[in-house]
N, C-alpha and C positions, 0 to 999 in steps of 0.2 A: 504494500500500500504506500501513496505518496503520503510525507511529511509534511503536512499543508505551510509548517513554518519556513523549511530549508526547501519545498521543491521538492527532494531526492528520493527515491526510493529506499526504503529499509534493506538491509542485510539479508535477512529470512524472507524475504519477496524475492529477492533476486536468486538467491539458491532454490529456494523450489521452483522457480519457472527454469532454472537450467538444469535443475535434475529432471524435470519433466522432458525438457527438451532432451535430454542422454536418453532417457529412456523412450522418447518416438523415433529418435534415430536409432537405435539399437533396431524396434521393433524396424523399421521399415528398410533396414541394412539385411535382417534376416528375411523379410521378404521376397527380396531382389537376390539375396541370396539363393536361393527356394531350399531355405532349410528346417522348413515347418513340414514338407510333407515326408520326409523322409521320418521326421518321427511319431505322425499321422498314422504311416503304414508301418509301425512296432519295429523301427531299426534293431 
């Protein structure tokens, strides 16, 4: 959330939006990857 005194964004705002962000790039890394179906069909 902004700081309505200073403008800036908090610490804990900015890490969870980029662990968020690790974690949709992960997912869509593994996508493109195609390594969801190989453990789909019980590698």
């Amino acid at each position: 959330m902004t700081n309505p005194a200073s403008g800036t964004s908090r610490p804990e705002t900015i890490d969870g939006l980029r662990i968020t962000a690790d974690l949709a790039m992960a997912m869509l890394a593994g996508v493109q990857l195609d390594l969801f179906n190989p453990l789909r069909d019980g590698l």
